[in-house]
ZAMARGU-4260 file (C-alpha; in steps of 0.2 Angstrom, whole numbers, plus 5000, padded with zeros to 4 digits):
<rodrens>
0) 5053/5053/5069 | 5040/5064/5073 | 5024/5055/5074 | 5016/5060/5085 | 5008/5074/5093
5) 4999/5089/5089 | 5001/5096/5072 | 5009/5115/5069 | 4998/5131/5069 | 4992/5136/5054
10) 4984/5152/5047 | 4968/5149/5042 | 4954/5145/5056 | 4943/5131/5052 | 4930/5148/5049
15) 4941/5152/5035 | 4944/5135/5027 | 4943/5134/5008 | 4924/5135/4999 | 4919/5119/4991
20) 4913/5119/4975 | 4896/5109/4969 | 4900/5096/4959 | 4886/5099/4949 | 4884/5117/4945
25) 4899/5123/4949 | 4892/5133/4963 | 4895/5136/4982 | 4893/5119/4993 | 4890/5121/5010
30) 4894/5109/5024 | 4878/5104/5035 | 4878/5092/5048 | 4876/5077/5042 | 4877/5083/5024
35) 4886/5094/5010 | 4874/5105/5000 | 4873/5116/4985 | 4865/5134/4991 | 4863/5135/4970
40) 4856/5120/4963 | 4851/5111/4978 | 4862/5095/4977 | 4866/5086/4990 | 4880/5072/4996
45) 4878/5064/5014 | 4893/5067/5027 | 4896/5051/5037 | 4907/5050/5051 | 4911/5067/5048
50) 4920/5064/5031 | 4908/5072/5014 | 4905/5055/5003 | 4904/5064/4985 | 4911/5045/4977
55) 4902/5030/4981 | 4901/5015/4969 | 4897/4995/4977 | 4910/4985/4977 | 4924/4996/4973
60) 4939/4994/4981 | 4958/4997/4979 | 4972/4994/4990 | 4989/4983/4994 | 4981/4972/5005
65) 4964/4963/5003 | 4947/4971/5007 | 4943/4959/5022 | 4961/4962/5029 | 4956/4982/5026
70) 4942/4979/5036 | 4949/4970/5052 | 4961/4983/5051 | 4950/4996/5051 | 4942/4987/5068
75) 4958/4983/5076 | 4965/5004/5076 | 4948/5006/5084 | 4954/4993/5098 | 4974/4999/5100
80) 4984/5009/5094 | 4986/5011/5077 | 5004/5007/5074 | 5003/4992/5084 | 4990/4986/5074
85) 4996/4992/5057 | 5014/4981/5062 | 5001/4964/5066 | 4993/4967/5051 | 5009/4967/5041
90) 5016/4953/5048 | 5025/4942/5036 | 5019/4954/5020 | 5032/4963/5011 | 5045/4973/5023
95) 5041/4988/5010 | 5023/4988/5013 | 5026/4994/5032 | 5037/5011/5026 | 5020/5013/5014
100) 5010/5014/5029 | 5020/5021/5044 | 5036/5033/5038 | 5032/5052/5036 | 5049/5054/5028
105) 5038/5050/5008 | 5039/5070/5009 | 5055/5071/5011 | 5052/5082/4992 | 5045/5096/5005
110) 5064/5101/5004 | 5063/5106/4985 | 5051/5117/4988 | 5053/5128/5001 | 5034/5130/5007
115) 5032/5138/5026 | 5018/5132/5038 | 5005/5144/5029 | 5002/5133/5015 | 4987/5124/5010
120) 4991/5107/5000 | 4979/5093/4991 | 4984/5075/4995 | 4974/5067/4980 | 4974/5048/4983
125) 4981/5048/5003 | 4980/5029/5004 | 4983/5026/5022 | 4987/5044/5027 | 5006/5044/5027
130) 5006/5057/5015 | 4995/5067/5022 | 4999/5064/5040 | 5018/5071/5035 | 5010/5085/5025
135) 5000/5091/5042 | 5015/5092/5054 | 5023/5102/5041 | 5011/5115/5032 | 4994/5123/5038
140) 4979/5114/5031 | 4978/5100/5022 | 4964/5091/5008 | 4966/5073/5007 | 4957/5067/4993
145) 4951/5045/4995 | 4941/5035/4985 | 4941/5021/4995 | 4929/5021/5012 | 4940/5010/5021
150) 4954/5018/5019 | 4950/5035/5021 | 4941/5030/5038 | 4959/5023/5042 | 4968/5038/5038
155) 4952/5049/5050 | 4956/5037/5065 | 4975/5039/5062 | 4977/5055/5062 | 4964/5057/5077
160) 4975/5047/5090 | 4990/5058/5083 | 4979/5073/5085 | 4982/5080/5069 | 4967/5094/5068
165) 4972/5104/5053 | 4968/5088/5039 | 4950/5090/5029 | 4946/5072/5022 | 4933/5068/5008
170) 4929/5052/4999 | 4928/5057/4984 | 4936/5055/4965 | 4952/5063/4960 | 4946/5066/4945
175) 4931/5076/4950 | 4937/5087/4965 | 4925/5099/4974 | 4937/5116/4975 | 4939/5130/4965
180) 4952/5137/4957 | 4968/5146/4965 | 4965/5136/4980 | 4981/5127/4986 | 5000/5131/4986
185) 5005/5112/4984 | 4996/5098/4975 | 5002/5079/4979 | 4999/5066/4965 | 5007/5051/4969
190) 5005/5036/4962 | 4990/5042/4952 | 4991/5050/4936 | 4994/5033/4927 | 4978/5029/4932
195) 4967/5041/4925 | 4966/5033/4909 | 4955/5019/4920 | 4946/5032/4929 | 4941/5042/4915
200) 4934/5033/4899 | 4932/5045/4887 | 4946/5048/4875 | 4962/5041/4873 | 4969/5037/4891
205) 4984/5052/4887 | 4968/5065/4884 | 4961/5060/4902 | 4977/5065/4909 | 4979/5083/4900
210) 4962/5086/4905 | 4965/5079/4925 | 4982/5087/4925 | 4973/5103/4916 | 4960/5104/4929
215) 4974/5103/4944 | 4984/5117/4936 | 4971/5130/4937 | 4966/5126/4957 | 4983/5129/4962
220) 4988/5147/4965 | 4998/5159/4954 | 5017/5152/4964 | 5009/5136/4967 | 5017/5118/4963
225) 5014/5101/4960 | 5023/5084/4962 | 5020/5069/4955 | 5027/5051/4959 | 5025/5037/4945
230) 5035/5025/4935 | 5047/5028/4919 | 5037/5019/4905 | 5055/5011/4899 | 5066/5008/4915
235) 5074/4995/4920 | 5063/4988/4930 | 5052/4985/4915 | 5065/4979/4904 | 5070/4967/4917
240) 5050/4962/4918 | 5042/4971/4933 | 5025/4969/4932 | 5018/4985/4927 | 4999/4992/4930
245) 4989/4982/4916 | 4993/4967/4930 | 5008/4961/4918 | 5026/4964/4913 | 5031/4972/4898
250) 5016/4982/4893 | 5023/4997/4894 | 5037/4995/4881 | 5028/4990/4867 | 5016/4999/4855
255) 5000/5003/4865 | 4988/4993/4855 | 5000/4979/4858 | 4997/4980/4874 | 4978/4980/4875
260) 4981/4963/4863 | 4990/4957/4878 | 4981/4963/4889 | 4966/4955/4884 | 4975/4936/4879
265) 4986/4937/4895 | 4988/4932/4913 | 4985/4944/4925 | 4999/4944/4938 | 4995/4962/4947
270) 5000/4961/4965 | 4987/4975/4970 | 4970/4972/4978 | 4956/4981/4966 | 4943/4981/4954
275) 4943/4978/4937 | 4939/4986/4923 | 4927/4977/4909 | 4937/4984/4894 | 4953/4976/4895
280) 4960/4990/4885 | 4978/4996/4891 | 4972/5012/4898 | 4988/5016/4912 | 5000/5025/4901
285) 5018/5030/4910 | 5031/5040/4899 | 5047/5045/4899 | 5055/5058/4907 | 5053/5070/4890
290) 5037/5064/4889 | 5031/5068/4907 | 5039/5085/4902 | 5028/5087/4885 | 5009/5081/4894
295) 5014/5095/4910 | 5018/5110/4898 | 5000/5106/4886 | 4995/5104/4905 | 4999/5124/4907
300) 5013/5123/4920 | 5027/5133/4916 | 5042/5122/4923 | 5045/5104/4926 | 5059/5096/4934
305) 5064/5076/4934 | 5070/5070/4950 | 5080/5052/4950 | 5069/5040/4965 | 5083/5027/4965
310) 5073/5018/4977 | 5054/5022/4970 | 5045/5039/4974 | 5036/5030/4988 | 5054/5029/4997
315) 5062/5047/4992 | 5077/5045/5001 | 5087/5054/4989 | 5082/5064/4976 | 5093/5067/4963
320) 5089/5082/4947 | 5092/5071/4931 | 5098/5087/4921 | 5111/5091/4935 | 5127/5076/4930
325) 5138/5078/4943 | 5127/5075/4956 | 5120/5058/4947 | 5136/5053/4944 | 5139/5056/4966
330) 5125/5047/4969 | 5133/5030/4958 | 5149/5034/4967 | 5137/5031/4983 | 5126/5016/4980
335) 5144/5008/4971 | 5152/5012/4988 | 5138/5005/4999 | 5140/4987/4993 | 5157/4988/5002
340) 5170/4974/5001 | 5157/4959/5003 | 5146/4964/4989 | 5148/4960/4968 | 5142/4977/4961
345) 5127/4972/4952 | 5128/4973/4933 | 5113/4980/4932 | 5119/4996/4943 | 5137/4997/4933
350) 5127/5000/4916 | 5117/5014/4923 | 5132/5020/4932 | 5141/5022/4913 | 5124/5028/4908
355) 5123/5041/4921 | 5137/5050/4910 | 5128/5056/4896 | 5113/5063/4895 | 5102/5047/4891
360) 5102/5040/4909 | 5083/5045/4912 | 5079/5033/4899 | 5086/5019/4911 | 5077/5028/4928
365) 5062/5016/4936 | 5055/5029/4944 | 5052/5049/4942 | 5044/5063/4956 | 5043/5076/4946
370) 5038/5094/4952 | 5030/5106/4940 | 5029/5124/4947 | 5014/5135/4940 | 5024/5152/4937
375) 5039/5151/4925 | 5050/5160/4942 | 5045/5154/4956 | 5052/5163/4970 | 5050/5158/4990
380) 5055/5168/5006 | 5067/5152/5009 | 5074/5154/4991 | 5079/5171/4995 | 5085/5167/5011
385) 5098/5154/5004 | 5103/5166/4992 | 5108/5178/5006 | 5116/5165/5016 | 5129/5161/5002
390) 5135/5176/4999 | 5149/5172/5010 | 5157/5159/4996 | 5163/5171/4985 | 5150/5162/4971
395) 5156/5165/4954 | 5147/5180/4945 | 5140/5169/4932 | 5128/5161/4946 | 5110/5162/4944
400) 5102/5162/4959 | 5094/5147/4971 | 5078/5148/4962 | 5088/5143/4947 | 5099/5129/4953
405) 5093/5112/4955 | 5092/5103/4971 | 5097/5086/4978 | 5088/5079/4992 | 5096/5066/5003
410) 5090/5058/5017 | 5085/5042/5029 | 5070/5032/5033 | 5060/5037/5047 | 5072/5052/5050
415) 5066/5071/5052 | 5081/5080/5044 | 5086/5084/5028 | 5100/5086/5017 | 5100/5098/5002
420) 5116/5101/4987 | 5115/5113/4974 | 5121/5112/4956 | 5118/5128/4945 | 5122/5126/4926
425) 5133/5138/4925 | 5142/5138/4941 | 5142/5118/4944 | 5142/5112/4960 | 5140/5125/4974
430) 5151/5122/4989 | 5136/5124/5003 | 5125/5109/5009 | 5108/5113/5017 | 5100/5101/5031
435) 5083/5107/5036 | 5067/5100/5049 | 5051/5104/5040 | 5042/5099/5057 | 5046/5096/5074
440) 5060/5082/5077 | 5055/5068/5089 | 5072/5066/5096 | 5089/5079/5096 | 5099/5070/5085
445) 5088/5076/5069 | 5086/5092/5077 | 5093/5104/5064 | 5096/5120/5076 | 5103/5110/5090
450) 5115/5103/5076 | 5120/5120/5068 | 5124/5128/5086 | 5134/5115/5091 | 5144/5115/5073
455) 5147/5137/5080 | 5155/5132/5094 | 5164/5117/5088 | 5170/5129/5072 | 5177/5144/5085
460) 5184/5130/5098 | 5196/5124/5082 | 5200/5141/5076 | 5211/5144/5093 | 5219/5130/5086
465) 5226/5135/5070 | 5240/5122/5067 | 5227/5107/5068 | 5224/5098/5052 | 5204/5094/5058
470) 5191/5105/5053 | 5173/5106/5050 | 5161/5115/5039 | 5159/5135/5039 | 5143/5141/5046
475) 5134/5151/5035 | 5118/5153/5044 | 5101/5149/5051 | 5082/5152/5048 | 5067/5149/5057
480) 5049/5151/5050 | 5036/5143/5062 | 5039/5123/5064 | 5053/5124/5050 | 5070/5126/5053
485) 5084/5131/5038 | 5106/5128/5041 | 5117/5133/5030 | 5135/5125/5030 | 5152/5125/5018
490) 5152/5107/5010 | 5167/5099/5017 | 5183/5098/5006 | 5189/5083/4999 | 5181/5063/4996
495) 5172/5054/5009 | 5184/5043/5018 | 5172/5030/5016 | 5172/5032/4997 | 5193/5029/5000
500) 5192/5014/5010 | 5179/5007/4997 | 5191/5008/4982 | 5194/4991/4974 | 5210/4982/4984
505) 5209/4994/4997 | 5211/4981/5010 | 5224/4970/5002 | 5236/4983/5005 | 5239/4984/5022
510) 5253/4999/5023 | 5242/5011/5013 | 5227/5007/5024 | 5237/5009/5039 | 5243/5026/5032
515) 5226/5033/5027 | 5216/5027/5044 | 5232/5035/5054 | 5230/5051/5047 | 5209/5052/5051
520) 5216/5043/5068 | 5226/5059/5069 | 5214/5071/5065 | 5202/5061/5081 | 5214/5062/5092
525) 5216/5082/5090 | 5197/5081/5089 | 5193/5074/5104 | 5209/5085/5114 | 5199/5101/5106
530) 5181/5094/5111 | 5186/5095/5129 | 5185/5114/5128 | 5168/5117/5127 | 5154/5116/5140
535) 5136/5112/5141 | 5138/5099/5130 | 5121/5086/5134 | 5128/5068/5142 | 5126/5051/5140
540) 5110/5049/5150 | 5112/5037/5165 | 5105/5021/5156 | 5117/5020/5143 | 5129/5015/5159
545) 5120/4999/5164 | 5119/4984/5155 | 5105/4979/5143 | 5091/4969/5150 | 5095/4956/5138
550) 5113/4954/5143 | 5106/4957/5162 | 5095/4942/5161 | 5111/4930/5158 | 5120/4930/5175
555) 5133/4921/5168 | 5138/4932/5153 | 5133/4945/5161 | 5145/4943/5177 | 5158/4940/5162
560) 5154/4957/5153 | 5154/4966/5172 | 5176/4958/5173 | 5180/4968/5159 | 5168/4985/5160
565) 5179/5001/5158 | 5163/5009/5169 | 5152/5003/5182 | 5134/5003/5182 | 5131/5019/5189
570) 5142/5029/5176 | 5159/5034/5175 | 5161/5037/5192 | 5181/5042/5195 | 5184/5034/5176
575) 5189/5046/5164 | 5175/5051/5151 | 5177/5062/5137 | 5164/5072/5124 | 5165/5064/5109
580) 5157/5067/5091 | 5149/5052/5095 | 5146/5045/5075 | 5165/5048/5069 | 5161/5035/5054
585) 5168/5035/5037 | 5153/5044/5030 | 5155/5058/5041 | 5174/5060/5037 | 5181/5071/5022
590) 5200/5069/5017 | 5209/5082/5006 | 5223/5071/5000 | 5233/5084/4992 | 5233/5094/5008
595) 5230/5084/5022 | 5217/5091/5029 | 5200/5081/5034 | 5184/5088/5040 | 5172/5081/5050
600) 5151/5082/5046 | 5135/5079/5056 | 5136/5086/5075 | 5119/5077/5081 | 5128/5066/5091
605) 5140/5075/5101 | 5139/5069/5117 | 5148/5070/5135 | 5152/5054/5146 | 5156/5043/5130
610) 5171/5030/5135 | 5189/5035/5129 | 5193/5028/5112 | 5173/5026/5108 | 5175/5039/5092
615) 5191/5028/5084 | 5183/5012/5088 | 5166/5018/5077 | 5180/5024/5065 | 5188/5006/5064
620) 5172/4998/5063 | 5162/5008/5053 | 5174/5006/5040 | 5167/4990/5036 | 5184/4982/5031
625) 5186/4964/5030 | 5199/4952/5023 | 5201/4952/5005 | 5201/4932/5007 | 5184/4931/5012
630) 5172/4923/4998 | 5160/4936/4991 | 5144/4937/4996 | 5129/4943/4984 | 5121/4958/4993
635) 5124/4954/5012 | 5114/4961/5025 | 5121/4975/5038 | 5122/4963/5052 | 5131/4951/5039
640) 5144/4966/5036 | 5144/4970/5055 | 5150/4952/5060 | 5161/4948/5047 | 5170/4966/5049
645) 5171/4964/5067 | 5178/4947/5067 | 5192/4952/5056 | 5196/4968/5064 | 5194/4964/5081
650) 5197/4945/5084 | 5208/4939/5071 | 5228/4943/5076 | 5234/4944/5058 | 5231/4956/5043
655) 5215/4968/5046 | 5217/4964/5065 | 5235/4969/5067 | 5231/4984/5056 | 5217/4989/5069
660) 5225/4986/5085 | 5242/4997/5079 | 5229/5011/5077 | 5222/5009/5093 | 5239/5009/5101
665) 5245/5024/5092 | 5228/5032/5097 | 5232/5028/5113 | 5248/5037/5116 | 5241/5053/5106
670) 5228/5053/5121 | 5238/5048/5134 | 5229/5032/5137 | 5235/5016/5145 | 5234/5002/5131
675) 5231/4990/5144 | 5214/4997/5144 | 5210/4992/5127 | 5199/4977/5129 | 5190/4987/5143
680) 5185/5000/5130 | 5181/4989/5119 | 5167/4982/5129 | 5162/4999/5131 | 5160/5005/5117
685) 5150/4990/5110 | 5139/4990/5126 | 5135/5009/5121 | 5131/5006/5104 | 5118/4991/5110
690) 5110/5007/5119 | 5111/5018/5105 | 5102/5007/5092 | 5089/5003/5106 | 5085/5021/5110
695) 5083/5026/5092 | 5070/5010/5089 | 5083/4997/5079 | 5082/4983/5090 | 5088/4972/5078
700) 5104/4979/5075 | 5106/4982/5096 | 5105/4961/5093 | 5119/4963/5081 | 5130/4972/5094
705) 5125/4961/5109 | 5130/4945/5097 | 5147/4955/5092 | 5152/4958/5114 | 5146/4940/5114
710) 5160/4935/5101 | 5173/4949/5109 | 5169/4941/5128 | 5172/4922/5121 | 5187/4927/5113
715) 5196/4932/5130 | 5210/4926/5136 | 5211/4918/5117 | 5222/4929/5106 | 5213/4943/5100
720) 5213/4961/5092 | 5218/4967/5111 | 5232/4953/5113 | 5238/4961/5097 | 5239/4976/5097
725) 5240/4981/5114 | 5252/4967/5121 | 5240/4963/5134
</rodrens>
């Protein structure tokens, strides 16, 4: 991901930062050396370290990990690296709590909104900088707003070892900010507006929010926009008991004045580190999705939009419009699939997923981002881009344009690239997909333009070939403004071939499993024979050849590995290597099973050099199949899946096994490959993925793979996918 280096350009100097504001008077502040003062009334506020310190109350503190801890921390990033020490520090806490700090992909909401590198946002609460370190690589200049001194030194010295310039910190309240109005383009409030009821004491806890969210309305400019992450007041995480902000479960369901009863009787059982409050009066209201609707219109904004965080707003991995069904009713099809074959559905999931029918599903959502736009039509230059794009589909004349549709934002932890669909009310579902890079990827495969001109020339290579039954998505078009980059592609006809093979007794079936993988075997094969066409296609580079230092190590295993390579150290030498898609998984493959016809998605692994077979072998795999004798297993984890799919599809000789070794035959002969070299590719391709996963950081599943060659390499000469199907 892109984490490092210098942040983009951005069009205001620091000569023309924004003015502050005196918190006083209202007048003009002025930033001294060593402090910030009002050229009006005289006020001053000291400026330590270089950050202006307008809060400061003893003994205040707030934050997910104790004070003391907060503090070693804070010595330990000044002493190494601060990801190094961020990863000792979270040792052995919550697996969550290390996204929090580290993955710049909590914006991935940046799709939604089409700002360029021009725009000036306010990060109110930044925490421990993610926010606001993502915010810099991707916009011009960046406010981040900290109450906390610890943490907003943490966030100074993290961005000043990623040498991030373009960031303005201040300790200060979010509820009394030093900027005037029609300052910013973007406004960030995450995980914050629930707590303004604590913060501000006068008034019910809902008027201290219309007034905070009030104040923020008018400092953004005329086409500005806001986004807010917080918690549904009745999800099911509360009605299941999560503990909600008072410190307890179940506050948030009952009457308010119930709640301050039980907050004052009660246990508190909050996880977070902070101050308390002396009034014990339930203060951090959430609502519902309406009512986050109703508190941002008395607000001023003009339009609000309720987004579906399935997994929290602090992981946005997939943004999904509440109002727009179809695509909520995607998304279940797509967390019901991902349990696979080992997994029960939860119970839990199947409710919302007959919920997410009918128009009371947000009702049942845990959590909410929400964007509010100040103008009732907001228009951006990549709106009307998008709309230009599309006009190649033949739209329907009842559409309303992109600034009208609602957005879906898909995407991955610790990626770079995102995915965008569109659903317009009146049109439904529009048949383009958007993937877009908001700031500079660290590594090619989430590079968006190298992806959409490979996807060109792949398109033109397979139109010579007009009788072939693979296709891929349309190009539609390209932008670039400054850092960003926009594509533009047809969404691919047909379901997901993952989505087929998922389907309840898929795999007890073995003739229809066998006819539905021949036919994407099929389409590989022509594929692959088409690939071979094109040129200047990057290679494997030369480490992916040798073997891994942990297999290296083992003289024994690894003398046993070397018997059965298909390649030699040094590459393919006079082997035959081929270029490949390189991530020919389920997920990737479309099947149009009235027609035929499959398309395949996502061209950021195409690569030269890859071992024959090493695209149907990531088909066979990937599919996750396993026999439907297995006992059930609640929720496995992926290497769980990986093993127990590998040992029924590659080293077991009947049911899933024989299905997998006919394909690899047939594959075979519609190559023109020798199944006698089967077992060698096999090797291959799993020594390939070890290097894979360790290039793109996920050591632990390059372990999975080394233990899944260790169970191939024992196997031999035992009977075994190999023995199988290719006679050997």
């Amino acid at each position: 991901m892109a984490d490092s280096g210098t942040a983009v350009k951005h069009a205001r100097s620091a000569e023309e930062d924004i003015p502050l504001k005196c918190l006083k008077c209202g007048g003009k502040a002025e930033t001294r050396e060593d402090h910030l003062e009002c050229s009006q009334c005289g006020s001053s506020w000291p400026v330590r370290n270089g950050i202006p310190r307008l809060f400061q109350i003893d003994n205040y503190y707030w934050g997910e990990i104790a004070r003391q801890e907060m503090q070693d921390l804070l010595a330990d990033i000044k002493r190494r690296p601060w990801k190094e020490a961020v990863q000792a520090c979270l040792a052995g806490k919550s697996p969550h709590l290390e996204g929090y700090f580290l993955d710049l992909q909590r914006t991935s909401w940046l799709g939604l909104l089409g700002l360029d590198n021009t725009a000036v946002a306010l990060d109110l609460g930044c925490g421990y900088g993610a926010i606001t370190h993502s915010l810099a690589l991707s916009l011009g200049r960046v406010y981040s707003i900290e109450a906390i001194p610890e943490r907003i030194e943490f966030t100074q010295e993290r961005l000043r070892q990623e040498g991030v310039t373009n960031v303005s910190l201040f300790q200060a309240s979010a509820t009394n900010l030093p900027f005037f109005e029609n300052s910013f383009d973007l406004i960030v409030v995450n995980g914050i507006l629930e707590w303004v009821g604590e913060w501000d004491l006068e008034g019910s806890p809902r008027a201290a929010q219309l007034r905070f969210l009030t104040s923020l309305e008018r400092l953004l400019k005329p086409n500005g926009v806001m986004v807010i992450g917080i918690e549904n007041r009745f999800g099911i995480s509360s009605l299941r008991g999560a503990v909600d902000h008072s410190g307890m479960p179940y506050t948030s369901l009952v009457p308010r004045r119930v709640a301050t009863l039980m907050l004052r009787h009660g246990k508190d059982a909050h996880p977070i580190h902070r101050t308390r409050l002396e009034s014990r009066q339930y203060r951090t209201y959430t609502y519902t999705a309406g009512g986050y609707r109703r508190l941002l219109k008395a607000a001023g904004f003009a339009t609000v939009r309720a987004y579906w965080a399935h997994e929290g707003y602090n992981n946005p991995f997939r943004l999904i419009p509440l109002d727009a069904r179809p695509l909520v009713r995607e998304q279940f099809q797509f967390l019901i699939g991902n349990f696979g074959t080992l997994a029960f559905v939860p119970r839990s999931l199947r409710l919302k997923a007959r919920w997410g029918r009918s128009r009371p599903f947000g009702w049942l959502v845990s959590q909410f981002v929400l964007v509010a736009g100040k103008d009732d039509l907001r228009q951006t230059k990549v709106d009307t881009w998008f709309d230009e794009a599309r006009k190649g589909l033949n739209l329907p004349v009842n559409f309303s344009g992109t600034h009208q549709a609602y957005r879906a934002v898909y995407t991955n932890p610790k990626a770079d690239k995102l995915v965008v669909k569109f659903w317009d009310a009146k049109a439904g579902c529009i048949p383009a997909v958007a993937k877009i890079n908001l700031r500079k990827p660290s590594k090619l495969r989430d590079d968006v333009e190298a992806e959409y001109t490979t996807l060109v020339r792949v398109e033109e290579q397979l139109r010579q070939s007009p009788g072939a039954c693979v296709r891929v998505p349309r190009p539609l078009g390209m932008m670039k403004s400054g850092s960003h980059c926009y594509t533009l592609e047809s969404l691919a006809a047909g379901k997901r071939f993952r989505e087929i093979t998922f389907r309840e007794g898929y795999a007890t079936n073995q003739e229809r499993a066998l006819k539905g993988f021949r036919r994407v075997v099929k389409a590989g094969a022509e594929l692959t024979r088409a690939l071979q066409g094109l040129t200047g296609i990057r290679a494997v580079g030369p480490g992916f050849y040798s073997l891994p230092k942990e297999i290296a190590a083992e003289n024994s295993f690894a003398d046993r590995v070397g018997r059965m390579r298909y390649f030699s150290d040094s590459g393919p030498g006079a082997a035959v290597s081929w270029i490949q898609h390189g991530d020919f998984w389920p997920g990737n493959i479309y099947v149009c099973e009235r027609t035929g016809q499959v398309t395949i998605t996502d061209w950021t692994y195409i690569a030269a050099g890859l071992p024959p077979l090493y695209d149907i072998n990531t088909l066979i795999l990937g599919s996750d199949l396993t026999s439907p004798a297995r006992p059930k297993l609640w929720q496995p984890e992926f290497d769980v899946i990986l093993k127990t799919a590998f040992s029924d599809l590659y080293l077991d000789r009947e049911g899933l096994g024989r299905v997998a070794g006919k394909l690899l035959r047939e594959a075979c002969e519609l190559l023109e490959l020798d199944p006698l070299l089967i077992p060698s590719l096999i090797v291959e391709f799993l020594l390939m993925r070890v290097h894979l996963f360790e290039w793109a950081g996920h050591t632990s599943t390059a372990r999975t793979y080394i233990d899944l060659l260790r169970s191939y390499i024992d196997s031999r000469p035992q009977p075994s996918l190999a023995a199988v199907g290719a006679d050997v």
